[in-house]
Backbone bond lengths (Angstrom), bond angles and torsions (degrees), N, CA, C in turn:
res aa  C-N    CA-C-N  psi(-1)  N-CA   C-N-CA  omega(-1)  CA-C   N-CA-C  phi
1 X - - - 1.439 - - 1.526 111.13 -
2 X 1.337 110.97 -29.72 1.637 120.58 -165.65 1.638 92.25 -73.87
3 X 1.659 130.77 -27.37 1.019 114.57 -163.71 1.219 111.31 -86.22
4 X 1.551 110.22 -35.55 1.404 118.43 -156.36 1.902 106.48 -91.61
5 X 1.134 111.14 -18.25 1.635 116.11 169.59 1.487 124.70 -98.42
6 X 1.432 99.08 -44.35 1.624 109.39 -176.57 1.042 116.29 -95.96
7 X 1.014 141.91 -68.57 1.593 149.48 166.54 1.748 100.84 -23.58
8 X 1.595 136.60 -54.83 1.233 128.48 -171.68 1.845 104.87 -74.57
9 X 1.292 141.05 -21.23 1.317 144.09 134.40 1.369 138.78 -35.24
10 X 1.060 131.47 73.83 1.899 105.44 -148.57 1.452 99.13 -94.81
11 X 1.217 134.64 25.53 1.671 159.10 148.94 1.212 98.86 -62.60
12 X 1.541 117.30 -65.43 1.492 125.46 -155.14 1.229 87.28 -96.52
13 X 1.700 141.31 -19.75 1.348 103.33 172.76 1.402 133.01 -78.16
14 X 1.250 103.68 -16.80 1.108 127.95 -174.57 1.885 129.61 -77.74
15 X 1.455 104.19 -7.86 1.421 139.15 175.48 1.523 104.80 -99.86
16 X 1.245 123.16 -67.62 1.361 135.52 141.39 1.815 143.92 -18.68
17 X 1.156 81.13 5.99 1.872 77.77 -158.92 1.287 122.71 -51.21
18 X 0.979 149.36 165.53 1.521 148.65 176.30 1.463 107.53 -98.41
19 X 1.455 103.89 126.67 1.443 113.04 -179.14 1.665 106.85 -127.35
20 X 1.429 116.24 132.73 1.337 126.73 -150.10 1.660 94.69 -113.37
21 X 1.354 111.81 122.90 1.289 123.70 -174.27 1.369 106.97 -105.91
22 X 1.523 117.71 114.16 1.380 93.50 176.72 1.664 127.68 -111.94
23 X 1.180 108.99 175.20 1.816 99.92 -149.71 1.261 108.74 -76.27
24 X 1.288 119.76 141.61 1.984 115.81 -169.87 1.325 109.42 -75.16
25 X 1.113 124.20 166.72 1.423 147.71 -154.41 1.854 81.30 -88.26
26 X 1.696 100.00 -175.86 1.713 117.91 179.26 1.623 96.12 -67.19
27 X 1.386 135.04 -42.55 1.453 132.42 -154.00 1.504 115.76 -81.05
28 X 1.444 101.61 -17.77 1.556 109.75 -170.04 1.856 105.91 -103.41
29 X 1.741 100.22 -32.53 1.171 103.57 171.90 1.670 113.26 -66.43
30 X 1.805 108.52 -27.85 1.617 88.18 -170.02 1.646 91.49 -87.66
31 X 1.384 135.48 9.25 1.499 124.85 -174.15 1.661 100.55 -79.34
32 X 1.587 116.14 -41.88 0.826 128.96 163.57 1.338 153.12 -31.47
33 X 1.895 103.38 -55.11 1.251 119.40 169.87 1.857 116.22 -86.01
34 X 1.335 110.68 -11.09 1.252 148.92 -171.88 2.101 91.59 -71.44
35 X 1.194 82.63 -63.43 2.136 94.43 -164.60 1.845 98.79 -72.77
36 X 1.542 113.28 -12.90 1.581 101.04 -177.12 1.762 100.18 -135.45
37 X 1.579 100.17 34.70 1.667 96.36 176.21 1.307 108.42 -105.20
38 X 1.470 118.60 7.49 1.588 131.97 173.81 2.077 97.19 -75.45
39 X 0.901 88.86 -56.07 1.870 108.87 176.44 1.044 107.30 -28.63
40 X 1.843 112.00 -69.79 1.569 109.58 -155.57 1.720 97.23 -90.83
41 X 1.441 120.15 -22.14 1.458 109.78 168.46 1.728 113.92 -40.14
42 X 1.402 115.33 -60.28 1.472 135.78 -169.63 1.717 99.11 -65.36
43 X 1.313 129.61 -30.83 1.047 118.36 -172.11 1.505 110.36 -102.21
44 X 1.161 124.59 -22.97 1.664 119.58 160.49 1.381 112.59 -95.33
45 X 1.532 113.05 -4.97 1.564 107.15 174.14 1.562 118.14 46.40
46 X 1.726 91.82 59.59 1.378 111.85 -178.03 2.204 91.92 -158.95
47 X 1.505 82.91 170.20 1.739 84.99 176.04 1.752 105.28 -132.08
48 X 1.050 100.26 165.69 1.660 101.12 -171.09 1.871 97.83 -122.89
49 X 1.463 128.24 140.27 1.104 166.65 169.76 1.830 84.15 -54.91
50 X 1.699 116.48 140.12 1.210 129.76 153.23 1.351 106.47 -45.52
51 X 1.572 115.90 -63.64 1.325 122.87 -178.21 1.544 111.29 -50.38
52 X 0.810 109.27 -42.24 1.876 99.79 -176.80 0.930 114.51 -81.33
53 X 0.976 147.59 -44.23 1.653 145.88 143.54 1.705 94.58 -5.71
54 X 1.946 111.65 -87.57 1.126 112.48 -158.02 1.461 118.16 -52.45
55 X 1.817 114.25 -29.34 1.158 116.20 -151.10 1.799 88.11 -85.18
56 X 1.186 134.04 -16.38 1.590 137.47 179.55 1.246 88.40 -62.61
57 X 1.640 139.46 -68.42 1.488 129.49 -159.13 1.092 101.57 -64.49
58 X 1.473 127.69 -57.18 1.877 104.19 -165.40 1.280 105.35 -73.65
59 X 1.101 119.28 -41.82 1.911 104.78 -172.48 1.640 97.71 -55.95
60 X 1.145 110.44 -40.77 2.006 92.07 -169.58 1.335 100.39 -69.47
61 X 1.481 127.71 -28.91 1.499 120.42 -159.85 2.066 97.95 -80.58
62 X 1.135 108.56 -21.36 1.486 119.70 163.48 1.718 124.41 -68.12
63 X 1.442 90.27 -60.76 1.621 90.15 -169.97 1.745 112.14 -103.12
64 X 1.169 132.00 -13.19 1.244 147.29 -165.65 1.631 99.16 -113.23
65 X 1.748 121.32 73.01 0.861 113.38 -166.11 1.913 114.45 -103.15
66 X 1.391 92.43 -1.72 2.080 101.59 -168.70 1.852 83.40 -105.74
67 X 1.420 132.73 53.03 0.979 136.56 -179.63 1.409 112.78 -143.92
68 X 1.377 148.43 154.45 1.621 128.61 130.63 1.863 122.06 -94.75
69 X 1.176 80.05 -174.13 1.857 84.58 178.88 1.861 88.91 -109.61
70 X 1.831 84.51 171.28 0.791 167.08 -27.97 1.832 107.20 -38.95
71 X 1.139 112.52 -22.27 1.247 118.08 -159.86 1.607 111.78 -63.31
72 X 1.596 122.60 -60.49 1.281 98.78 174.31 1.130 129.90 -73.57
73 X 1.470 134.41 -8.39 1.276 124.15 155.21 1.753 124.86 -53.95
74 X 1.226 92.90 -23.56 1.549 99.82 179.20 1.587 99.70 -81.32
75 X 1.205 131.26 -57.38 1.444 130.72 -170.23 1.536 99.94 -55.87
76 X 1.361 106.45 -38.74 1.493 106.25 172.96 1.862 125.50 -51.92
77 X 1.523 104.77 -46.77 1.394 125.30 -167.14 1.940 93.63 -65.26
78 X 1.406 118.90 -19.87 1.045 128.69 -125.01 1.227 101.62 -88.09
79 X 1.993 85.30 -75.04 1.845 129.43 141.90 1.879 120.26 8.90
80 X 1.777 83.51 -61.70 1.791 93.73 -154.52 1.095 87.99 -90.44
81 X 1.280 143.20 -29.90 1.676 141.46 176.11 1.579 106.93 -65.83
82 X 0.977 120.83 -62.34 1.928 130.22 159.46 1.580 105.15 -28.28
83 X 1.454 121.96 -73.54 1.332 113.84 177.08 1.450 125.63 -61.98
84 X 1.614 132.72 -39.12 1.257 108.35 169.71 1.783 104.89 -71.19
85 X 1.214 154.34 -23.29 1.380 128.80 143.88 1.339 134.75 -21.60
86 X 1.419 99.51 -45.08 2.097 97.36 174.93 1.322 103.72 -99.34
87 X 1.872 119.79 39.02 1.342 116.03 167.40 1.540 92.20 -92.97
88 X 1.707 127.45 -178.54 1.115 150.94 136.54 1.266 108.75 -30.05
89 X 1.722 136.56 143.14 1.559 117.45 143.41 1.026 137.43 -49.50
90 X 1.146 122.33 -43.26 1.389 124.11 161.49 1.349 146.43 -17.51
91 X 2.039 88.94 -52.69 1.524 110.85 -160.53 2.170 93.39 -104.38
92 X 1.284 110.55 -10.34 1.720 108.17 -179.57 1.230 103.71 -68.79
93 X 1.546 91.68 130.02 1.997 101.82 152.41 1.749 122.64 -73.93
94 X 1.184 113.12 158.14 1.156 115.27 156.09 1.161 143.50 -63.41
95 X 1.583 96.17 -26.74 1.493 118.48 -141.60 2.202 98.23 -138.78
96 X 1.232 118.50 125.41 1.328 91.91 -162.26 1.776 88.34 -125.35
97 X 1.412 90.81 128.81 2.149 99.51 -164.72 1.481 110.24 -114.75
98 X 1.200 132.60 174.07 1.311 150.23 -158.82 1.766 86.70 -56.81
99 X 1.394 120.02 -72.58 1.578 113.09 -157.07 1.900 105.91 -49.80
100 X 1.551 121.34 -12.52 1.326 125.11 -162.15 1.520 94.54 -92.04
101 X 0.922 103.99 -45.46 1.878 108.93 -179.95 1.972 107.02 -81.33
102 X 0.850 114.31 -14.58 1.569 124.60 173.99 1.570 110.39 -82.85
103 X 1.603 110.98 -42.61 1.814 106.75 152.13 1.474 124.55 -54.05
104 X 1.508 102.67 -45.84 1.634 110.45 -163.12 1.900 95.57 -67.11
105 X 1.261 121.95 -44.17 1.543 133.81 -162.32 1.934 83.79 -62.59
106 X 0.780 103.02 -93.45 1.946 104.67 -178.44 1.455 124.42 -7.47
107 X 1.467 100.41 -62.92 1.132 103.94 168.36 1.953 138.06 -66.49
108 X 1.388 94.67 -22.35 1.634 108.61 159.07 1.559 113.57 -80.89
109 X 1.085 133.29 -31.94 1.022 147.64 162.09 1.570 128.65 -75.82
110 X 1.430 119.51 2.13 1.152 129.22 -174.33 1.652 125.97 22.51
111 X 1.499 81.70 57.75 2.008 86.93 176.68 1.199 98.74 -139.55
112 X 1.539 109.91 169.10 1.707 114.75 -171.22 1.318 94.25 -78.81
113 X 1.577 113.41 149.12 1.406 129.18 165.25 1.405 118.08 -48.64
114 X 1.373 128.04 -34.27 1.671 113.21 156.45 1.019 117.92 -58.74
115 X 0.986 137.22 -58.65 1.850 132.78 -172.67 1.324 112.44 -56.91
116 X 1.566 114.84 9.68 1.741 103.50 170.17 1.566 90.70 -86.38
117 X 1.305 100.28 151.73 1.289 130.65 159.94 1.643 140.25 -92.98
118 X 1.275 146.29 85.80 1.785 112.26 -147.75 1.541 93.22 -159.82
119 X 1.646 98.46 24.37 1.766 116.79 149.12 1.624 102.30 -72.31
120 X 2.003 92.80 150.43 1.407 112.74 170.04 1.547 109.14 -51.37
121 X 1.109 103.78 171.66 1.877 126.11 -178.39 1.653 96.97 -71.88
122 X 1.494 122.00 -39.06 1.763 107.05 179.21 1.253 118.35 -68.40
123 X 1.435 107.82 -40.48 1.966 114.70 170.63 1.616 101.31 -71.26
124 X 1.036 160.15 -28.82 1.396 152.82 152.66 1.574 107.54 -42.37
125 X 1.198 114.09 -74.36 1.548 98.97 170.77 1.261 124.49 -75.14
126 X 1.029 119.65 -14.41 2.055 101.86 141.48 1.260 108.51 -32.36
127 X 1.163 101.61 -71.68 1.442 121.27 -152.78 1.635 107.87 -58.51
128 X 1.290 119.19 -41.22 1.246 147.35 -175.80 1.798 108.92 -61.94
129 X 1.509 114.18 -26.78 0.835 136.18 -154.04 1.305 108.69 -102.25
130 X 1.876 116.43 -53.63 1.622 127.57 162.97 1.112 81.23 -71.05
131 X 1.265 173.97 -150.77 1.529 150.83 -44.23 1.664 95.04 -78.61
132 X 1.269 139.14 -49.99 1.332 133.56 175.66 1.279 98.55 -52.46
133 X 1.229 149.03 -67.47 1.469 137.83 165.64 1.181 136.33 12.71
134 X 1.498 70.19 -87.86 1.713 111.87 -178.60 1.622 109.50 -40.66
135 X 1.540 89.51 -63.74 1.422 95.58 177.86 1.002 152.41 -67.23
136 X 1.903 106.13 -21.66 1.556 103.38 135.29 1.533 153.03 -35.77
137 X 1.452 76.81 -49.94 1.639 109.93 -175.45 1.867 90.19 -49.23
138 X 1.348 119.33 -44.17 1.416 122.41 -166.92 1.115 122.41 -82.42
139 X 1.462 111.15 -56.78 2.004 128.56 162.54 0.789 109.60 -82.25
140 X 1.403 111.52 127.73 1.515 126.14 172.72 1.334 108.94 -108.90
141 X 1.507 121.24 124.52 1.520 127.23 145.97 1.405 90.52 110.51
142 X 1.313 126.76 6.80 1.461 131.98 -175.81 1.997 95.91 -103.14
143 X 1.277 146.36 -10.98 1.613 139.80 -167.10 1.388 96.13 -24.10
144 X 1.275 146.22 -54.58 1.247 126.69 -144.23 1.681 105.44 -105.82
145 X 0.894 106.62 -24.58 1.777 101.52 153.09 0.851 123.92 -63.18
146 X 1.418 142.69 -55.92 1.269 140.03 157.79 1.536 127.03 -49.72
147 X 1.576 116.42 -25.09 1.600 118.80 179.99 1.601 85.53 -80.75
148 X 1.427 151.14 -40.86 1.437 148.63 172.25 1.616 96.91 -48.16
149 X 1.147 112.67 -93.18 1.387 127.63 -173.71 2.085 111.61 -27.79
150 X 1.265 99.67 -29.81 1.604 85.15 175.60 1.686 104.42 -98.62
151 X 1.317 109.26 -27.29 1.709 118.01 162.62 1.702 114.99 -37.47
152 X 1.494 107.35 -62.81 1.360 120.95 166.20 1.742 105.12 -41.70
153 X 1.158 114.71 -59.41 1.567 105.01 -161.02 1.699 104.56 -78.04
154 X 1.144 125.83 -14.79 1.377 105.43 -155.02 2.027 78.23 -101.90
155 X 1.228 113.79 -42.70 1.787 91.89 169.86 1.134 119.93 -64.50
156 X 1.434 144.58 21.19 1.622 160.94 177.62 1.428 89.21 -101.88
157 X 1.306 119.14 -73.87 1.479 130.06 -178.72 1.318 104.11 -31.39
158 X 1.515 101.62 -72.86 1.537 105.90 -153.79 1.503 122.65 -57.05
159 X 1.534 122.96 -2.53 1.306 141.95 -156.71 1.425 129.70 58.66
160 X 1.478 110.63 22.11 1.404 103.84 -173.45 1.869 90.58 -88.81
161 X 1.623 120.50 -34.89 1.253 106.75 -176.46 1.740 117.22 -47.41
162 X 1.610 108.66 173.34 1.538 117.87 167.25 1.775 115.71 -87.07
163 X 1.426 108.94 117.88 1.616 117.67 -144.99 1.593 89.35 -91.23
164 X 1.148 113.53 3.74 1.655 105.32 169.67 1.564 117.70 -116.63
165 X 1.700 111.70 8.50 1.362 107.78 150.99 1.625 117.96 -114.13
166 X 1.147 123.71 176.17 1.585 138.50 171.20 1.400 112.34 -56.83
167 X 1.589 109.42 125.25 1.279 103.35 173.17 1.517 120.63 -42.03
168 X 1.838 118.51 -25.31 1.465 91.12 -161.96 1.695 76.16 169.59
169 X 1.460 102.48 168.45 1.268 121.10 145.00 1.493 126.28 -135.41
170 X 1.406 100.68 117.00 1.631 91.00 -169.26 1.933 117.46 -119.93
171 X 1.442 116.39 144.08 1.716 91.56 -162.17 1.945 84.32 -127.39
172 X 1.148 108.00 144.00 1.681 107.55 169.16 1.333 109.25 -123.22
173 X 1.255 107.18 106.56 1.292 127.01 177.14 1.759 111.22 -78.04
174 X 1.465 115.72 143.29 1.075 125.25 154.28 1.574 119.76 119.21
175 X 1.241 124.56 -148.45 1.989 111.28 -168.67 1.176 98.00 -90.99
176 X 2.147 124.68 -43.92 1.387 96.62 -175.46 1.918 125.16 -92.69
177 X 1.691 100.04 16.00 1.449 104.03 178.30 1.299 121.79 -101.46
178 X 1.521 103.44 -5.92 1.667 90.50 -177.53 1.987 110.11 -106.15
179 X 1.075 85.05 166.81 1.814 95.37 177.34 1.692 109.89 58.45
180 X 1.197 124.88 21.82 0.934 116.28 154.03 1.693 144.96 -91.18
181 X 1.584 104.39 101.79 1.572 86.36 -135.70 2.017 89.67 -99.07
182 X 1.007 124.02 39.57 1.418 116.54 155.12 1.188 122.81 -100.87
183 X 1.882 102.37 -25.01 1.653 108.67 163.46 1.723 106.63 -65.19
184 X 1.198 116.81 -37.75 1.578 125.59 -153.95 2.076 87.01 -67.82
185 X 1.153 128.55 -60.29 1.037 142.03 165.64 1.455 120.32 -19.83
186 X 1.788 107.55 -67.17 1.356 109.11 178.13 1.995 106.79 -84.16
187 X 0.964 129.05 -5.71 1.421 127.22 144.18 1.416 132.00 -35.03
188 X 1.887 100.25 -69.13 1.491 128.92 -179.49 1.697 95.62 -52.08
189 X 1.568 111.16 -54.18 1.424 96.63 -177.42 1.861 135.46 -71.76
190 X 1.100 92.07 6.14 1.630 109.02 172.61 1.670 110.56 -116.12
191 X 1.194 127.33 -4.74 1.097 120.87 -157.84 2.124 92.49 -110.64
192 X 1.075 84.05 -48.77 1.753 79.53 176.03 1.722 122.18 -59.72
């Protein structure tokens, strides 16, 4: 609308201007969900875990990437309170914790509930670390594709990459790279 009314006005663009907000970091997002988590407690008449709170921002800031924060963490906080509502009485918690928001994240994200991730940054590069391993141990004659390929992911991780493109595209050609689907597995789980 801004283009097709205001922008051809340069009166009205000029009253108008566009001001670019940009999305807060993890500390401001949890200050955030923190000052309006009294709200959605009272309105689903349920309470949320420190941890679930936090674990909603990084998993969305991970897997919920055609989004910003504060917002999908909030749709998130929102989500898992909404679904234990269309549970049974019986079967509702009171109390809604990291593993409840770790279902809701998967399923917006359409990946299996193992492949979430929502360990600290030192167990990631553990982890980051046996996957270079690993993957030796599997591809052979490929070291420097794979020392790239975990390079790529751990600057994805670390946030210096751009969180609105793809970590990467990577293809392994040849007898010991293809069809191996336990490498393909521990990939999928670093790559999302």
């Amino acid at each position: 609308e801004y283009k097709n009314i205001f922008s051809k006005d340069v009166a009205l663009a000029r009253r108008f201007q566009k001001i670019e907000v940009q999305e807060p970091n993890f500390h401001e997002s949890l200050q955030i969900l923190s000052g309006i988590q009294k709200r959605y407690e009272d309105f689903h008449n349920i309470s949320y875990t420190d941890e679930a709170i936090k674990t909603a921002i990084l998993l969305s800031q991970r897997y919920l990437t055609d989004r910003h924060l504060p917002d999908k963490a909030i749709d998130i906080i929102d989500e898992v309170a909404a679904a234990q509502n269309l549970l049974p009485e019986y079967q509702r918690k009171s109390q809604i914790e990291k593993s409840d928001v770790e279902k809701i994240i998967a399923q917006m994200a359409k990946i299996p509930l193992e492949n979430l991730d929502s360990s600290d940054g030192n167990q990631q590069l553990s982890n980051l670390n046996k996957l270079q391993q690993s993957l030796k141990n599997e591809i052979f004659g490929q070291d420097n594709a794979i020392d790239e390929l975990v390079k790529a992911i751990k600057i994805s991780r670390s946030g210096l990459a751009d969180s609105d493109k793809p970590i990467g595209s990577f293809l392994f050609i040849g007898s010991s790279g293809v069809g191996k689907t336990e490498v393909a597995k521990q990939l999928a789980k670093h790559l999302h």
